[in-house]
N, C-alpha and C positions, 0 to 999 in steps of 0.2 A: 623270583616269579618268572616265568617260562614266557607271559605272553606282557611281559613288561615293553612291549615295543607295537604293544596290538592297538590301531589306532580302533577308536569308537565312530561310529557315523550319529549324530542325533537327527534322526530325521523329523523328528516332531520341533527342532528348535524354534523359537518364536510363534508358534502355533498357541492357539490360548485354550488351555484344556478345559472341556465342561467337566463339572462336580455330580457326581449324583452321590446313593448312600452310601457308596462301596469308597467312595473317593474318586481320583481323579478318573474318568474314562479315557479310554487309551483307542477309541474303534477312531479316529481321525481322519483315515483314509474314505472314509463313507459319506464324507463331506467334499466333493470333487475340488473346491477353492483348495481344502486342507493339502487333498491328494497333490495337486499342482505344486503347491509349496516343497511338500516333501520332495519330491520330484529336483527341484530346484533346489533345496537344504545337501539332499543327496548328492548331484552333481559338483556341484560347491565345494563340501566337502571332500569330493574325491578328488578332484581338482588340488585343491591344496597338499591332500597326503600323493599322491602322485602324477606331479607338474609336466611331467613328459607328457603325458595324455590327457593333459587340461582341457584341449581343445576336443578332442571328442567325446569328453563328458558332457562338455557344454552344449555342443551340434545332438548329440541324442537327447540331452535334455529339451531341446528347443522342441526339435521332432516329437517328440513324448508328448509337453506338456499341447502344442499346436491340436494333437486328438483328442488329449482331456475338454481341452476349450471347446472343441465340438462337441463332442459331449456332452460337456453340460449346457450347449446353448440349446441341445437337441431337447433333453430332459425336461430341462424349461420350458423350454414349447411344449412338452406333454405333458407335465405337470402341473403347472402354475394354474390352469384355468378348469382342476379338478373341482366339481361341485362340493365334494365331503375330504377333511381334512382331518378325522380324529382316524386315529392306530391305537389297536391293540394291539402291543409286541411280545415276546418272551424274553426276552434278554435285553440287556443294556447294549445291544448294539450300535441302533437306529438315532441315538441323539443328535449326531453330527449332521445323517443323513436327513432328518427332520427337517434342522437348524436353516441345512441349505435349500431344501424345498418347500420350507412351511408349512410342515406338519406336525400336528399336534400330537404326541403322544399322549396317551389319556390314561392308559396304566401300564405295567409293566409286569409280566405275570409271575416271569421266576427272576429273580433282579440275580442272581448266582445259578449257574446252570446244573443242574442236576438237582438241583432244591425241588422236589414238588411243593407246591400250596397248600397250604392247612386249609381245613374246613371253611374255615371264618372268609381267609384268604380267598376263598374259592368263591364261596357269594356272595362275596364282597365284587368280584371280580364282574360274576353275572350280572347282578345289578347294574353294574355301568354301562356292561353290552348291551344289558336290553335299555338303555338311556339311549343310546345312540343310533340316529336316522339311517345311517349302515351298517348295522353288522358284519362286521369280519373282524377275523383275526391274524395274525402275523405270525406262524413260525419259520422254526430255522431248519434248513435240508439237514444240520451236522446233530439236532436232538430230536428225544422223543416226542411228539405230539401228543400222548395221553391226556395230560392237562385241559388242551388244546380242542381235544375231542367232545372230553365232558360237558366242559362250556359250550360248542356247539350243540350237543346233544341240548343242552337247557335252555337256549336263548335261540335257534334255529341260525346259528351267524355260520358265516360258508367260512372256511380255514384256508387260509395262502400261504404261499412259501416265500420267505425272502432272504437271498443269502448276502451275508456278512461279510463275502468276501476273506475269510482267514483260512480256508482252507484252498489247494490246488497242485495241478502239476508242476513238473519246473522243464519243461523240454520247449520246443520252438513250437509247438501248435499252442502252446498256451502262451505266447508272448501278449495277445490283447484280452486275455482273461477278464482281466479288471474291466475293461470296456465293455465285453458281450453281458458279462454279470451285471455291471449294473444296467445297460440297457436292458437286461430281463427283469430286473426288479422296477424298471420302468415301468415296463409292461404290465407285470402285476399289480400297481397297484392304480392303473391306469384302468383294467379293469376290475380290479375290485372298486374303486369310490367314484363310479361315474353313477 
């Protein structure tokens, strides 16, 4: 075997994975606590497979996680004192993200991406929109909104965009990616549940 000497990094170690139908989800970083851990699993780990440069794994780690911590105390402060807490999402993304900020996912429209919803599916879905004191819904920049559309078209709910973070550049203007993204999905859902 060619990569018998290929170390593994687990950056999810000791993170406790939530369950949904699919199994374990894996979106973890969407949980800022989660993300800081990884952060720290990461450094840790690299630390160990190459002891030369233990120390500035650890110094960028520190730095690193020091932003996350703002972050989420920012976040906090924008979100914790939202009047409406239920999400419609399309994907299994958002659970972590949830988790951390106390929001209620209330259904989930395509639990596998590229699934569109059966009929049943579909107003089953309406139904609940039009149950809830805000209408909105939550997709994702990386799929198609058709789904997403119809339901608004039936229940009059405004459509937002919230990204998951899995996709991006990999050059130096995108070194706080993670940062500005979630602080935009702040935003959005700052104003969609006021």
């Amino acid at each position: 075997n060619e990569h018998k000497n290929l170390k593994v990094i687990d950056a999810s170690k000791d993170i406790e994975l939530l369950q949904d139908e699919e199994g374990e989800n894996p979106h973890v970083w969407l949980s800022i606590t989660d993300a800081i851990r990884q952060v720290d699993n990461i450094a840790a780990q690299l630390a160990e497979a190459d002891p030369e440069h233990a120390a500035a794994y650890k110094a960028n780690a520190v730095a690193y996680t020091d932003k996350l911590k703002a972050l989420q105390a920012k976040l906090h402060a924008e979100l914790d004192a939202l009047p409406h807490r239920d999400i419609v999402t399309f994907h299994e993304a958002f659970p972590y993200f949830a988790k951390e900020f106390n929001l209620n996912i209330v259904k989930v429209i395509e639990r596998e991406p590229g699934t569109e919803p059966t009929p049943s599916e579909l107003q089953e879905t309406i139904e609940d929109v039009n149950k809830l004191p805000v209408k909105v819904l939550f997709t994702e920049p990386q799929y198609s909104p058709s789904a997403a559309e119809t339901i608004s078209r039936e229940t009059g709910a405004k459509i937002y965009s919230l990204d998951p973070v899995v996709t991006g550049e990999a050059n130096e203007t995108a070194l706080d990616a993670y940062i500005t993204t979630m602080e935009k999905n702040a935003a959005v859902l700052k104003e969609a549940l006021q």
